[in-house]
N, CA, C and O atoms as a Tinker XYZ file with bonds, in Angstrom:
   404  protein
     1  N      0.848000   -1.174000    0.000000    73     2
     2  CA     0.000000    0.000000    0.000000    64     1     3
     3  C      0.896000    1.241000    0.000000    63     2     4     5
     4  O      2.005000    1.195000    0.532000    81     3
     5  N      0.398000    2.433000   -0.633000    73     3     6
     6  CA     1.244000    3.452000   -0.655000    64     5     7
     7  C      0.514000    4.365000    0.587000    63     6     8     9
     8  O     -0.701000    4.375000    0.784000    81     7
     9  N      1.452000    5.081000    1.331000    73     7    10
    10  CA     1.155000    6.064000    1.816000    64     9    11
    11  C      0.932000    7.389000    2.071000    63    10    12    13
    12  O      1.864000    7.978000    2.617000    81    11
    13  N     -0.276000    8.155000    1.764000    73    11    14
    14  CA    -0.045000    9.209000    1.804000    64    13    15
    15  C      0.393000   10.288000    3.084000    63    14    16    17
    16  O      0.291000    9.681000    4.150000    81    15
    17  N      0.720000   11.307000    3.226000    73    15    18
    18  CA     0.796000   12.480000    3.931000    64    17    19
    19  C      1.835000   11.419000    5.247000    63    18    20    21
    20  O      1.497000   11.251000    6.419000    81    19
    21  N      2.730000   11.019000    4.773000    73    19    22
    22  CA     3.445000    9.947000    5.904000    64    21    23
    23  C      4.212000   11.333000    6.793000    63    22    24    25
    24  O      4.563000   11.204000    7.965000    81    23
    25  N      4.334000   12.231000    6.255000    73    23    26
    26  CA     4.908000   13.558000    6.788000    64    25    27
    27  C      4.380000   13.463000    8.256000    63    26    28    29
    28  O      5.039000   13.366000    9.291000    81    27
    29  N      3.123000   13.510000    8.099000    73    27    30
    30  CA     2.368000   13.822000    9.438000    64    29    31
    31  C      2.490000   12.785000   10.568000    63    30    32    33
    32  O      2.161000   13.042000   11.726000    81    31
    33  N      3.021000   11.502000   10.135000    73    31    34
    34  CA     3.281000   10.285000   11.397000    64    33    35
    35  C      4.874000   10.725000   11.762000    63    34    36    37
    36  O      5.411000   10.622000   12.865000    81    35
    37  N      5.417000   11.197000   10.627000    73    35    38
    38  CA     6.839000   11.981000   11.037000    64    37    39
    39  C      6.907000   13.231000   12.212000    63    38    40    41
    40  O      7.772000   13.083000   13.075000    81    39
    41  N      6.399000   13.952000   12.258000    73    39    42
    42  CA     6.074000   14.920000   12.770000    64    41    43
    43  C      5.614000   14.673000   14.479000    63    42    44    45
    44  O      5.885000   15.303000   15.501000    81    43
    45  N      4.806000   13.457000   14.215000    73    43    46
    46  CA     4.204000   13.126000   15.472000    64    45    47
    47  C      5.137000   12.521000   16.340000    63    46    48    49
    48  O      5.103000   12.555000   17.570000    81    47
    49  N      6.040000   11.919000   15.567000    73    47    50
    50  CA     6.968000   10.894000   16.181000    64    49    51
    51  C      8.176000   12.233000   16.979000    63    50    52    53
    52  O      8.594000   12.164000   18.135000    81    51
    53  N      8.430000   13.075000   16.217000    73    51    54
    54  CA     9.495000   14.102000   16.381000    64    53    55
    55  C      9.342000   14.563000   17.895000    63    54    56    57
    56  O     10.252000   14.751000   18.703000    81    55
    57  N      7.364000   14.760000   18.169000    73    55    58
    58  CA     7.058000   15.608000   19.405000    64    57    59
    59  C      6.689000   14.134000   20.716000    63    58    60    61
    60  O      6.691000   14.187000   21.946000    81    59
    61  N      6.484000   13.257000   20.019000    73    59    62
    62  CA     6.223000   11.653000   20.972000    64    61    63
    63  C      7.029000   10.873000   20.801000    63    62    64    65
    64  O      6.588000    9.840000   20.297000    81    63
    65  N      8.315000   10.884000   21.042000    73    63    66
    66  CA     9.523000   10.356000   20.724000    64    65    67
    67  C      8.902000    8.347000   20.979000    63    66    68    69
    68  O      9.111000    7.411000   20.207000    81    67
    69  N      8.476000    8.338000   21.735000    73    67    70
    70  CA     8.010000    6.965000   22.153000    64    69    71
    71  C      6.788000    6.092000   20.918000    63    70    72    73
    72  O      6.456000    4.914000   20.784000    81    71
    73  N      6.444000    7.247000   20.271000    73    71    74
    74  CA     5.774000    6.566000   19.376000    64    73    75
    75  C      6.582000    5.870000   18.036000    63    74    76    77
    76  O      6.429000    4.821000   17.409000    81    75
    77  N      7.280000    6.728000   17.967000    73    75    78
    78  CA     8.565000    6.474000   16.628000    64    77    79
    79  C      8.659000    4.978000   16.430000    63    78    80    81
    80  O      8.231000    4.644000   15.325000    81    79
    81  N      9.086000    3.996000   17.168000    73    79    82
    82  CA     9.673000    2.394000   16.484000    64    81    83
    83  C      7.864000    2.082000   16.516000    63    82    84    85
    84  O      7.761000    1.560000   15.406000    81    83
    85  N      7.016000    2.083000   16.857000    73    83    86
    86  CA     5.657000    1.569000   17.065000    64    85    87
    87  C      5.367000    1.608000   15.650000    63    86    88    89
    88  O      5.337000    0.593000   14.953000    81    87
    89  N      5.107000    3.030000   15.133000    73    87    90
    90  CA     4.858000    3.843000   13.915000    64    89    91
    91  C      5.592000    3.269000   12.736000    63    90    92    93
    92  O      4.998000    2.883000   11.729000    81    91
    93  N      7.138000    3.211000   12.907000    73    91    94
    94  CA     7.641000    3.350000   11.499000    64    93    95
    95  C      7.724000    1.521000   11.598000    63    94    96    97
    96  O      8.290000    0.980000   10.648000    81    95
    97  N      7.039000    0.388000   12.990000    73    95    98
    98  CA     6.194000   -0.890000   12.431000    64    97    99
    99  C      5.349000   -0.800000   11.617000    63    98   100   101
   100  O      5.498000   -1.337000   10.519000    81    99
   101  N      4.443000   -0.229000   11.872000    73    99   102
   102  CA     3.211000   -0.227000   10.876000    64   101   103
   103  C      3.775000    0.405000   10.222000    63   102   104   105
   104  O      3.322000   -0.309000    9.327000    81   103
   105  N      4.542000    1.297000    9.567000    73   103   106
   106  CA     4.843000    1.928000    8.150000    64   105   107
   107  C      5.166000    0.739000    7.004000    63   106   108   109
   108  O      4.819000    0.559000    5.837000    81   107
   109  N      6.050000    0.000000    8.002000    73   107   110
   110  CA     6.871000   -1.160000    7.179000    64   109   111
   111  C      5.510000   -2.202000    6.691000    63   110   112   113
   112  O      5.347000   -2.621000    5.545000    81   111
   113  N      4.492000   -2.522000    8.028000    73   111   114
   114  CA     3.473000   -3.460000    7.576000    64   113   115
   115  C      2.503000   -3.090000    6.551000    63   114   116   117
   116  O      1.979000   -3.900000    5.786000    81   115
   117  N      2.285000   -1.821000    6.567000    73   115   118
   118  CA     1.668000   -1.181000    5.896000    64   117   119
   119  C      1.990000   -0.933000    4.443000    63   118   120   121
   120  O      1.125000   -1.042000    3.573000    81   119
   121  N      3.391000   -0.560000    4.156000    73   119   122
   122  CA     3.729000   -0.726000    2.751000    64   121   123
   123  C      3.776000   -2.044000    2.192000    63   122   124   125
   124  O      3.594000   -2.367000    1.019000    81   123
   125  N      4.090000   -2.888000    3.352000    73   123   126
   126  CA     4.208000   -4.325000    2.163000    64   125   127
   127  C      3.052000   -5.107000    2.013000    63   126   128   129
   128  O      3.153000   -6.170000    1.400000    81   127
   129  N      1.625000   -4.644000    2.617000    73   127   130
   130  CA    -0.049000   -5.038000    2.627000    64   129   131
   131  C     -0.562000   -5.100000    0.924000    63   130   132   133
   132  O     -0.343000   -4.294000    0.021000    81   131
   133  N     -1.009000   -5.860000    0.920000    73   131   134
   134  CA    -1.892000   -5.775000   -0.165000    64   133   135
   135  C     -3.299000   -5.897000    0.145000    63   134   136   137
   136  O     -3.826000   -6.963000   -0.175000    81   135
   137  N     -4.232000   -4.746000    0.877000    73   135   138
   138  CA    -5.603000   -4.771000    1.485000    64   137   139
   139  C     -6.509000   -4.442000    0.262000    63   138   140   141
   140  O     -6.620000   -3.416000   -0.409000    81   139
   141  N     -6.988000   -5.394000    0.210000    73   139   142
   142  CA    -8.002000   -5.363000   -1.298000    64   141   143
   143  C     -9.654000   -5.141000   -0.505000    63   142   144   145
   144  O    -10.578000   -4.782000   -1.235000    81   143
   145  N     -9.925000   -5.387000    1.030000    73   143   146
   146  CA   -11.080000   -5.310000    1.706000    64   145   147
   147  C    -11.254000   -5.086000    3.097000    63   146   148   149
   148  O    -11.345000   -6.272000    3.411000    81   147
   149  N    -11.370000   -4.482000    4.164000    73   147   150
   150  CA   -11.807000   -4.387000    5.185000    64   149   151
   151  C    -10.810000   -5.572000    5.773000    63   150   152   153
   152  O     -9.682000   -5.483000    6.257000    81   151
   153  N    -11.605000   -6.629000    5.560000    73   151   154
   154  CA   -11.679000   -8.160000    6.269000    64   153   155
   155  C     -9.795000   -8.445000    6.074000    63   154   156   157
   156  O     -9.233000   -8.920000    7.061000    81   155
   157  N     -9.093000   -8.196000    5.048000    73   155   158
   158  CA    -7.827000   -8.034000    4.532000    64   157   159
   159  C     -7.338000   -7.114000    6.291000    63   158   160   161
   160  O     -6.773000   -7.700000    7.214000    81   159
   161  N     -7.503000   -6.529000    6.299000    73   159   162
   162  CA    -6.985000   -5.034000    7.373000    64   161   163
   163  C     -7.195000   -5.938000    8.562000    63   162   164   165
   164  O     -6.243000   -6.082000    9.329000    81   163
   165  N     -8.733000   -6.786000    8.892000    73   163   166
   166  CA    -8.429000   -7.335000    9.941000    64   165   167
   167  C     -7.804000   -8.008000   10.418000    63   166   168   169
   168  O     -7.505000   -7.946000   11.611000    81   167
   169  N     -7.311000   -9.101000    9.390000    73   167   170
   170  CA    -6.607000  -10.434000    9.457000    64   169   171
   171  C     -5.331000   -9.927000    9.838000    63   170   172   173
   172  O     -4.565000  -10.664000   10.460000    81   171
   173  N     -5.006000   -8.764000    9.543000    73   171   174
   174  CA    -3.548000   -8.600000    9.922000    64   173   175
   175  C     -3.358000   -7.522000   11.215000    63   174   176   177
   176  O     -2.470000   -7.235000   12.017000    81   175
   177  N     -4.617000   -7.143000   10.946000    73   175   178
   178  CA    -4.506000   -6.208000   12.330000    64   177   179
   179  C     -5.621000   -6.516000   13.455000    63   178   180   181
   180  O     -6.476000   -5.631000   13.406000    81   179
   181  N     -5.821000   -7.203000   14.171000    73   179   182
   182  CA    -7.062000   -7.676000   14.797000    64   181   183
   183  C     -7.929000   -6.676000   16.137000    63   182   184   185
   184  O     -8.984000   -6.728000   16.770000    81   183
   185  N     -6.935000   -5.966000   16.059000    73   183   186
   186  CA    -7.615000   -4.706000   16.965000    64   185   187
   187  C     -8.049000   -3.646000   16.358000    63   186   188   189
   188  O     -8.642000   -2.742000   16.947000    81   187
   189  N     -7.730000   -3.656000   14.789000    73   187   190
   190  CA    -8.136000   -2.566000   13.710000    64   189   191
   191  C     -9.782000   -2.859000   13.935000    63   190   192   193
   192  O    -10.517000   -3.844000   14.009000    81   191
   193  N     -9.942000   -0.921000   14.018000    73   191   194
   194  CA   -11.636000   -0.655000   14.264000    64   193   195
   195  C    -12.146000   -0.015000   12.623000    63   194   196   197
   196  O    -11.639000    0.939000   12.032000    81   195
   197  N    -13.165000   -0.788000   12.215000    73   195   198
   198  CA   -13.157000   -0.701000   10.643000    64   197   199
   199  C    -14.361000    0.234000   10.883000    63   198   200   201
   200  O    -15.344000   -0.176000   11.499000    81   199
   201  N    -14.292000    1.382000   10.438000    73   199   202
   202  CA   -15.645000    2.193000   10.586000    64   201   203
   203  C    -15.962000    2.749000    9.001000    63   202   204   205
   204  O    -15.150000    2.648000    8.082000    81   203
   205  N    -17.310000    3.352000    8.885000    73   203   206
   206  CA   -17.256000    4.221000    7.347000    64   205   207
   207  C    -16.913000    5.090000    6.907000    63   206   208   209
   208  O    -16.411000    5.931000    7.654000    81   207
   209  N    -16.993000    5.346000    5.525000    73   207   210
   210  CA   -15.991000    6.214000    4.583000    64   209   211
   211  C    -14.923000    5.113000    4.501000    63   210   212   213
   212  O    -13.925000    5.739000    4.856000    81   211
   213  N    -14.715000    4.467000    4.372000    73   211   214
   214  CA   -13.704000    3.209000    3.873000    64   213   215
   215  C    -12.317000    3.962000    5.630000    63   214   216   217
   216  O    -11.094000    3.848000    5.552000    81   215
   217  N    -12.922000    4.501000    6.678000    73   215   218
   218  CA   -12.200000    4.470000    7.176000    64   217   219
   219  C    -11.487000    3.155000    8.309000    63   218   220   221
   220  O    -12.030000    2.051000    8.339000    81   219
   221  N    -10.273000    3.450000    9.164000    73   219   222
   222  CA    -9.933000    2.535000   10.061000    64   221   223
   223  C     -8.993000    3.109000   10.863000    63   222   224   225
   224  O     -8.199000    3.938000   10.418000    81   223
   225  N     -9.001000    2.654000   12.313000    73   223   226
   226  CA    -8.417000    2.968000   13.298000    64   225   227
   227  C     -7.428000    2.145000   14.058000    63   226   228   229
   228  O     -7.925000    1.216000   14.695000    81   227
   229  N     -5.916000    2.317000   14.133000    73   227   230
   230  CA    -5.408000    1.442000   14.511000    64   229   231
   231  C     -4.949000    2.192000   15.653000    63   230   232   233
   232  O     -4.886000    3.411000   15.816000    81   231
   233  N     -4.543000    0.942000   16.648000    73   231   234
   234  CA    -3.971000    1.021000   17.991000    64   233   235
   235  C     -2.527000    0.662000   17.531000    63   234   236   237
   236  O     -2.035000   -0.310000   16.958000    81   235
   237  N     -2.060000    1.812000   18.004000    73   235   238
   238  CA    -0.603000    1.748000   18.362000    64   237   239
   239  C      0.113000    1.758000   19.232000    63   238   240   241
   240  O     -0.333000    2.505000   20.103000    81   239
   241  N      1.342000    1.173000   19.597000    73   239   242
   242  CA     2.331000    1.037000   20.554000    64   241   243
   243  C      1.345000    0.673000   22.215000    63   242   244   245
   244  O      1.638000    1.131000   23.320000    81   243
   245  N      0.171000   -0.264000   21.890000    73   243   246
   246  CA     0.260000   -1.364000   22.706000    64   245   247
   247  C     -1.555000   -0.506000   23.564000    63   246   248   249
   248  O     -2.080000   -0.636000   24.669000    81   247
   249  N     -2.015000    0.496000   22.003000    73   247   250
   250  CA    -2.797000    1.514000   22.119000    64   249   251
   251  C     -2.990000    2.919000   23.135000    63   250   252   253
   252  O     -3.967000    3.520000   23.582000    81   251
   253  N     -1.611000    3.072000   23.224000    73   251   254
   254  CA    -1.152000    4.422000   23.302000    64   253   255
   255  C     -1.597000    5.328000   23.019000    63   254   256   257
   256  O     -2.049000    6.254000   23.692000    81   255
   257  N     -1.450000    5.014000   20.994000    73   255   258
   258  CA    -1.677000    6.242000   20.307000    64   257   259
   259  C     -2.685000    5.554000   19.333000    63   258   260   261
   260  O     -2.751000    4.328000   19.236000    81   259
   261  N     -3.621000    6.587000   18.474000    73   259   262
   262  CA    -4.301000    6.004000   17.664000    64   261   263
   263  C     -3.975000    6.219000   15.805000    63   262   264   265
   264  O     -3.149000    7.123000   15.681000    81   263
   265  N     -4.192000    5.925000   15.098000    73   263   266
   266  CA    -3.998000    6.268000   13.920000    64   265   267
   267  C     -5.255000    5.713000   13.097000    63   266   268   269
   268  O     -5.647000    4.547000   13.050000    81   267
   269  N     -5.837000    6.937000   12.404000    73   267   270
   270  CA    -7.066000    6.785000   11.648000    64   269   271
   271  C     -6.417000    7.075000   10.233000    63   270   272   273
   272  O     -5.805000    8.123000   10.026000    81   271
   273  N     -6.550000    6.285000    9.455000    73   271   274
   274  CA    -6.407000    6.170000    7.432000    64   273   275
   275  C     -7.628000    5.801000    6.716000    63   274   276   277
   276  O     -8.393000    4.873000    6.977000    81   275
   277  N     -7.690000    6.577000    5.870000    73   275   278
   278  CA    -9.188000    6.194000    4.693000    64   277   279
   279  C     -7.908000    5.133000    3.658000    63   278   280   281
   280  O     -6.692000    5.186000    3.471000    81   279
   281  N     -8.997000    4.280000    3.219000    73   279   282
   282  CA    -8.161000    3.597000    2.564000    64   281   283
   283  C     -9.346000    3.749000    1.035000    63   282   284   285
   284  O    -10.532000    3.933000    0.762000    81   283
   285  N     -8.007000    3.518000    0.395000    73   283   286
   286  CA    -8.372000    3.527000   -1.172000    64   285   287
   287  C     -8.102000    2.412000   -1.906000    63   286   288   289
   288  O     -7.271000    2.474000   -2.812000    81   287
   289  N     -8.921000    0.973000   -1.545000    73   287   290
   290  CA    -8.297000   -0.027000   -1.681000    64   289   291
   291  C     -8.428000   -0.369000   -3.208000    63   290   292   293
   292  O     -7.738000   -1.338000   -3.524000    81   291
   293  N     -9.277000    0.296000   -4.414000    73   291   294
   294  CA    -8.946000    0.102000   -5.545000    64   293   295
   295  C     -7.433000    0.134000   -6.080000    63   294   296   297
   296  O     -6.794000   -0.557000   -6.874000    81   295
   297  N     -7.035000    1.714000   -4.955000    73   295   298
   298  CA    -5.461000    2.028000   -5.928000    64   297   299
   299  C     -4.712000    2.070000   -4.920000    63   298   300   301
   300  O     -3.822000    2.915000   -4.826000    81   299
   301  N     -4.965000    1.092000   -3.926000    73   299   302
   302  CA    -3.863000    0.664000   -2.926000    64   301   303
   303  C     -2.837000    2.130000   -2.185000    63   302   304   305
   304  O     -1.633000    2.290000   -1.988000    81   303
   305  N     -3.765000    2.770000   -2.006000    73   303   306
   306  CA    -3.400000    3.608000   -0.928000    64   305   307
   307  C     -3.970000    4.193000    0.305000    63   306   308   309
   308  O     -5.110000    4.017000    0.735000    81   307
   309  N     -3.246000    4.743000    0.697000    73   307   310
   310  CA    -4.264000    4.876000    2.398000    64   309   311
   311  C     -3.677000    6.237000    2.903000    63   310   312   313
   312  O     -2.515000    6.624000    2.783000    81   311
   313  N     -4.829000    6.937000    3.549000    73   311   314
   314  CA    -4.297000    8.423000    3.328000    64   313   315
   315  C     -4.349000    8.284000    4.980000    63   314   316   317
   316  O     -4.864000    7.288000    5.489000    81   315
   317  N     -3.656000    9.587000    5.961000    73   315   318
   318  CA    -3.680000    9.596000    7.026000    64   317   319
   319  C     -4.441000   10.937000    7.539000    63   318   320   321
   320  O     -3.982000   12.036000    7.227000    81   319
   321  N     -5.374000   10.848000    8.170000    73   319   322
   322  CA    -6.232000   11.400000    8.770000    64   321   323
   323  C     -6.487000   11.744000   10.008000    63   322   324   325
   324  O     -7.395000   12.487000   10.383000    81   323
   325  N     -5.263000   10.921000   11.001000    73   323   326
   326  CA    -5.284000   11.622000   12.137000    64   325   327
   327  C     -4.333000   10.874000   12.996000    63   326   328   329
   328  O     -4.582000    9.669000   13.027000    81   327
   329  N     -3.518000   11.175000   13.558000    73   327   330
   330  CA    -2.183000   10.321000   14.667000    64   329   331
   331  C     -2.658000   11.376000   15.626000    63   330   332   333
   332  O     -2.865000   12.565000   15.381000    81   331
   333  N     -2.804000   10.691000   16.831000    73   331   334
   334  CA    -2.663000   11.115000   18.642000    64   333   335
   335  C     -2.636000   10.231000   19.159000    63   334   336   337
   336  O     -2.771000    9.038000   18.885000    81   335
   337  N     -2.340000   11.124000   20.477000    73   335   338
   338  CA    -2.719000   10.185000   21.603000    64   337   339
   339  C     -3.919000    9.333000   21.760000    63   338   340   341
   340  O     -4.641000    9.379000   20.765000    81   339
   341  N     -4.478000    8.334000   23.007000    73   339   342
   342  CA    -5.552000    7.795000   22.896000    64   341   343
   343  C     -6.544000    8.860000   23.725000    63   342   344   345
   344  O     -7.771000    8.868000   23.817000    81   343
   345  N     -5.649000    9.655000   24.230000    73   343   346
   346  CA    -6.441000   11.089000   25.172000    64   345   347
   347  C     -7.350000   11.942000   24.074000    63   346   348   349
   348  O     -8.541000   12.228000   24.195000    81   347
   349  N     -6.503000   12.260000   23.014000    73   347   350
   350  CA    -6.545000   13.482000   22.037000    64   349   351
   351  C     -7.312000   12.480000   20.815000    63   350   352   353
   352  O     -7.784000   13.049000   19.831000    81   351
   353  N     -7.401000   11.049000   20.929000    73   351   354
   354  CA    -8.503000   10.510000   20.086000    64   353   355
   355  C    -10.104000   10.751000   20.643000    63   354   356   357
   356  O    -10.948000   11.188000   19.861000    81   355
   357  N    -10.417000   10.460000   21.926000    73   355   358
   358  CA   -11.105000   10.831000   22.117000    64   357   359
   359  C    -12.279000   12.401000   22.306000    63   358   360   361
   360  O    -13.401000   12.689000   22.723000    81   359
   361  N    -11.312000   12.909000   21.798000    73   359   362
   362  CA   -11.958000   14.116000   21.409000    64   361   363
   363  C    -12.418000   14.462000   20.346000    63   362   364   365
   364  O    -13.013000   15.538000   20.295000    81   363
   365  N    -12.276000   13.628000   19.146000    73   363   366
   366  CA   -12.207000   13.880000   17.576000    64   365   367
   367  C    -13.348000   12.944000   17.477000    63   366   368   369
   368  O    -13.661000   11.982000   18.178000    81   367
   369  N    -14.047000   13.626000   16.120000    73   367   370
   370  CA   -14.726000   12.592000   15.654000    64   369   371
   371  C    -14.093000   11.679000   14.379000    63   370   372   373
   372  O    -14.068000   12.227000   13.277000    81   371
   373  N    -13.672000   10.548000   14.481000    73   371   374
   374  CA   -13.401000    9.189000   14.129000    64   373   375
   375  C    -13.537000    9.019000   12.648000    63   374   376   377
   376  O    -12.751000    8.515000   11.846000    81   375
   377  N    -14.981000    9.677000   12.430000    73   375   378
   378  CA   -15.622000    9.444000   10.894000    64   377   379
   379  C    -15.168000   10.533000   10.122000    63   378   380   381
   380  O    -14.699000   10.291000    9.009000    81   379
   381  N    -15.231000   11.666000   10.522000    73   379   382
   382  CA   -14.828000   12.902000    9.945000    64   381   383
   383  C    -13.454000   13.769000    9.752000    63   382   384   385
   384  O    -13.142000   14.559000    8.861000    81   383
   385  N    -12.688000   13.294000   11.012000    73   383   386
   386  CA   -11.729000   14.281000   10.979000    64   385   387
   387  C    -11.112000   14.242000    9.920000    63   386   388   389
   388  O    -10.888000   13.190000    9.321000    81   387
   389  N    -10.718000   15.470000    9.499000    73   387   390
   390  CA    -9.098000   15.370000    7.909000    64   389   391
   391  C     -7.938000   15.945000    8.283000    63   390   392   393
   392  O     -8.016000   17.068000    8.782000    81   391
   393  N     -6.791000   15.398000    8.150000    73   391   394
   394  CA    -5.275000   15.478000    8.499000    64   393   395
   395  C     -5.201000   17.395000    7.739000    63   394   396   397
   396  O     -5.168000   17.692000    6.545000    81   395
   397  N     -5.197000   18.222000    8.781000    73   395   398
   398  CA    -3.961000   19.754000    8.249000    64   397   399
   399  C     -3.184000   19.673000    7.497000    63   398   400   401
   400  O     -2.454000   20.393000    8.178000    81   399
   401  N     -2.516000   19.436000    6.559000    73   399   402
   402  CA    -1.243000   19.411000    5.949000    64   401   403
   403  C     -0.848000   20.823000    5.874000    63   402   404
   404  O      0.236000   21.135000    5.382000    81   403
């Protein structure tokens, strides 16, 4: 899968130093995925929360932090839409939010 706006998991990592090796795991799992469906995302991620708008929510570094991506599974990419804490997830809405660039 390609990633978009990976800038922004960079960024996060810079100010949450502890998130960094968690993150640039899933970067690595994430580029070498071939998610053609939902059910694809689960099998490999089993705590992945599959919600709509082709979105999904993963727990990171043992769910620390969260990371929400719309995925574009025709053209195998997945855009990033939101990295925080699990504090600063709960404040956002899940379905809607869109990544600042």
């Amino acid at each position: 899968m390609r990633i978009v706006a990976i800038k922004v998991l960079r960024e996060f990592w810079a100010r949450h130093p502890g998130a960094r090796s968690h993150l640039e795991a899933w970067v690595d799992e994430a580029r070498n995925a071939d998610w053609r469906q939902p059910t694809d995302i689960k099998a490999q991620f089993r705590s992945a929360s599959i919600l709509k708008n082709r979105r999904v929510v993963f727990n990171i570094g043992g769910n620390a932090y969260r990371l929400i991506v719309a995925v574009a599974y025709r053209y195998g990419a997945l855009y990033i839409k939101f990295i925080g804490t699990h504090a600063e997830y709960d404040t956002i809405d899940a379905e809607t939010i869109e990544t600042e660039l």
